[in-house]
Residue, then its C-alpha position, 0 to 999 in steps of 0.5 A: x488460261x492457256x490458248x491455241x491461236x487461229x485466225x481471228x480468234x483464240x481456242x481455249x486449251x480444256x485439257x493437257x496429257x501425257x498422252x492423248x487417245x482419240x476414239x474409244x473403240x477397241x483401239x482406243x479403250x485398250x490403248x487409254x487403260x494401258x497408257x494409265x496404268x504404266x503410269x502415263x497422264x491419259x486422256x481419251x476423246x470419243x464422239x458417243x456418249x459410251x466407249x465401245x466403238x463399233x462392239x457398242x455403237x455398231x452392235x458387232x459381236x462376237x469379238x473375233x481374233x481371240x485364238x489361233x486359226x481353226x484352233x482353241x489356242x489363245x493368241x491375245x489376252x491381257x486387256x481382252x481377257x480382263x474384260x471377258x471376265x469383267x463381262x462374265x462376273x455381271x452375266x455378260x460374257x461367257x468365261x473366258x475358259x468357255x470363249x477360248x471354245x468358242x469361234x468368238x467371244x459372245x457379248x451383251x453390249x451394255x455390259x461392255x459400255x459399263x465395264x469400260x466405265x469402270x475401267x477407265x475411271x479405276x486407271x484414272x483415265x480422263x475422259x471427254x464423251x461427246x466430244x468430235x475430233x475437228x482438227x489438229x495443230x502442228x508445230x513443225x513435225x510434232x502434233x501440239x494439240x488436237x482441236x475438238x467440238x463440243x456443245x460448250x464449242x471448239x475446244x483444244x487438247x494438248x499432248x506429248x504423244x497422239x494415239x490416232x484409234x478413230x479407225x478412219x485415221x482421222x488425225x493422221x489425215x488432219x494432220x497431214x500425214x501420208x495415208x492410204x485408203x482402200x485398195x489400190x485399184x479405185x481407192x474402195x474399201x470393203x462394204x459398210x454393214x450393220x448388225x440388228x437385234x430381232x426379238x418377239x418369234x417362237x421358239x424354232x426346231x432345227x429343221x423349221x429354222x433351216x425351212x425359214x433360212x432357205x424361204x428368205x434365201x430364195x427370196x433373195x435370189x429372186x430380188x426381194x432382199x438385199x442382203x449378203x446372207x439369210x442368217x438372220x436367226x445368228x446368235x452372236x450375242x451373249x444372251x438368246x432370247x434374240x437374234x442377232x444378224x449381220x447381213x446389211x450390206x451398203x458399198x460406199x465411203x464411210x469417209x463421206x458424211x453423204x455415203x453415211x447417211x445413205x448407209x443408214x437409210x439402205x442398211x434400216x430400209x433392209x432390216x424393216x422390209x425383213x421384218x415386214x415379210x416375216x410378219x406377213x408370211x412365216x407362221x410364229x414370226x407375226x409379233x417379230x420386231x425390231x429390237x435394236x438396230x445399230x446406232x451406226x453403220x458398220x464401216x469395215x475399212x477406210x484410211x490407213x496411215x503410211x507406217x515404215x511397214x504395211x502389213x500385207x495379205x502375204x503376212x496373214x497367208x504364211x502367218x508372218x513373224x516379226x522381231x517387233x512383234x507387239x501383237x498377234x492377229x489370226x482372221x483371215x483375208x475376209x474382204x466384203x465386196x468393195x462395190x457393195x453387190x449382195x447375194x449371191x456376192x460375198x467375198x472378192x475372191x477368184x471365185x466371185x459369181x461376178x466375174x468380169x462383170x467387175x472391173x476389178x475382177x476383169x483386170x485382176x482376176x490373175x493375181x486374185x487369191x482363190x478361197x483357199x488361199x485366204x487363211x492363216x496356216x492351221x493352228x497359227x497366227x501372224x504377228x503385227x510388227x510395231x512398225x505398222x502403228x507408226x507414222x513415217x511423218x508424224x513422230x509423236x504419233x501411234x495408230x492403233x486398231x484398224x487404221x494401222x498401216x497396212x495393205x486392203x488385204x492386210x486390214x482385211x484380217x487386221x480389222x477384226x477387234x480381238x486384234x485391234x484390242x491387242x493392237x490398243x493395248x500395245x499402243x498405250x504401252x508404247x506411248x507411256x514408254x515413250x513419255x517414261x523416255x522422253x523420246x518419240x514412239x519410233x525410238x523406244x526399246x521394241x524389246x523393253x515394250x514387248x516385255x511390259x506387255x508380256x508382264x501385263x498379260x499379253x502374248x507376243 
């Protein structure tokens, strides 16, 4: 058995790839599938015991990103349709004809984790569930292996090319290679959240659930809650015998395991004082419960890998376009107040109520972007260069999903997973392509990659 050597004792190598892809999130799981089936020996690590990332262990819905800005024209499709469809053929998803209506893609969790089942064991991908992410080992420039704890220890992964789609760049970070984190100013990325499911309440006219919005908002004002917004009525999901609200909101660093936790605590704490008011003082809500709450908190921005070109706040405003385009991206510069401050907070924009009672606003208010200029040109996309999911130091290393290299105000309309799915899904393609040469990911033919993904369904 092959060993990787630490001090003091040896790790057993469990796994050997053509191409290694860590985390499954809408990064990763778009990654693993593309890599597989452009002929690549796949395996793909996730810490859950279901892939999905944030779409599954975060509850977040809709899929976001799917068509232009403030129009029907799609912008990704490949893995994304594919899976839209595969959700909609077993009542999980609306079609993808009616998603291409719609502000995002509604979806129903639990068809998503079996839908990936599916697909990754059709693309015979191999897969390690519950299993972390500890560690790599280098040889020189090059990632050897990736370390792992599972309930059977520490265990190594062997690879020739690495996808690093934790979304926290964890591999990166292990590894040593240069990364950023959150915005210039004090290193803060934007707030945490987390979606919860509210089931067990009558049916609501238009007009009583506009009453019940604006009795929970003002209770907000006075203090009661803590929240950045009273749509707990939302529909996000697939099916409507619920409501599914994000609201939560916790300012911390969802790279520290103390900042988590407190997350979890402050963001369920906030749901169950909801629904206690709502209990005790709204007629037609005294059965309401807690369906669901999300099996983690939201983390919306924490490290970015240094790749030879960040996307910036600018590229999202002009709708940038690049010749290595390898996907297309139309949120906006959405970024939730870093410090965590709740309602009537919501965006870091000029026009924080704040004010200078923030120091980021005190000093920066100048260069600060205004609502309006947060938004991609109507009826347009900005394009994601693939020099952004590159490492200026690790070579046979690839980001893909929300820890691509760019600015606070570029994954603030990057992070979003219809982006990040299309992101994925050229990382794969990238990787194979990279092993079908035998060269590193920053030496392959950018017009050969961008012409599989045109083949494979996707719109670059």
């Amino acid at each position: 058995m092959l060993t990787i050597t630490e001090p003091e004792r040896q790790i057993p190598v469990v796994a050997q790839a053509d191409v290694v892809v860590c985390g499954a999130g809408p990064g990763g799981f778009a990654a693993a599938v593309s890599a597989a089936r452009r002929g690549a020996r796949t395996l793909l690590i996730e810490r859950h015991g279901f892939m999905g990332g944030l779409a599954t262990a975060g509850l977040i819905a809709p899929i976001l990103g799917h068509t232009a800005h403030e129009s029907c024209v799609p912008i990704v499709q490949g893995i994304l349709r594919e899976i839209t469809e595969r959700m909609h053929a077993i009542g999980g998803a609306p079609s993808w004809a009616q998603a291409l209506n719609e502000w995002g893609i509604r979806f129903d969790a639990e068809a998503l984790k079996i839908v990936l089942d599916e697909m990754m064991q059709q693309a015979g991908v191999e897969v390690m569930l519950h299993t972390l992410v500890s560690d790599v080992v280098r040889q020189n420039q090059h990632i050897q292996a990736i370390l792992v704890e599972t309930k059977s220890g520490r265990q190594a992964v062997q690879g020739k090319v690495f996808i690093d789609a934790t979304g926290d760049a964890d591999v990166a970070y292990r590894a040593g290679a240069p990364i950023t984190h959150g915005r210039a100013f004090d290193g803060r990325g934007e707030a945490m959240g987390s979606f919860f499911h509210l089931a067990g309440f009558a049916p609501l006219s238009e007009e009583q659930a506009h009453a019940v919005l604006q009795q929970v908002e003002h209770e907000m004002e006075d203090g009661r809650f803590h929240f950045y917004n009273a749509r707990f009525l939302a529909r996000n999901t697939h099916h409507d015998d619920h409501a599914a609200a994000n609201m939560t909101r916790f300012g911390g660093d969802a790279d520290l395991a103390q900042d988590l936790t407190r997350a979890e605590f402050s963001t369920r704490r906030d749901v169950w004082d909801l629904v206690r008011y709502l209990r005790a003082n709204v007629p037609g809500f005294e059965d309401c419960y807690v369906q669901q709450t999300s099996p983690q908190v939201g983390p919306r921005e924490t490290r970015q890998i240094v790749g030879p070109y960040a996307l910036t706040g600018d590229d999202i405003h002009e709708g940038s376009k690049f010749e290595d385009a390898i996907a297309r991206g139309s949120w906006w510069i959405d970024i939730h107040c870093p410090l965590g401050r709740t309602y009537p907070v919501h965006l870091c924009t000029a026009e924080c109520p704040q004010g200078a009672d923030c120091a980021y606003w005190a000093s920066h208010h100048d260069q600060m972007r205004g609502r309006a200029e947060l938004y991609p040109p109507p009826g347009d996309w900005y394009d994601i260069p693939y020099r952004s999911l590159l490492s200026v130091s690790v070579p046979n290393l690839l980001a893909a999903g929300r820890c691509i290299s760019a600015t606070h105000e570029g994954m603030a309309g990057a992070r979003v997973m219809g982006t990040c799915i299309a992101i994925g899904q050229a990382a794969g393609t990238a990787a194979a392509l990279a092993v079908q040469q035998s060269c590193a990911p920053g030496e392959v033919d950018v017009e050969t990659l961008r012409r599989m993904l045109r083949e494979d369904g996707q719109l670059v």
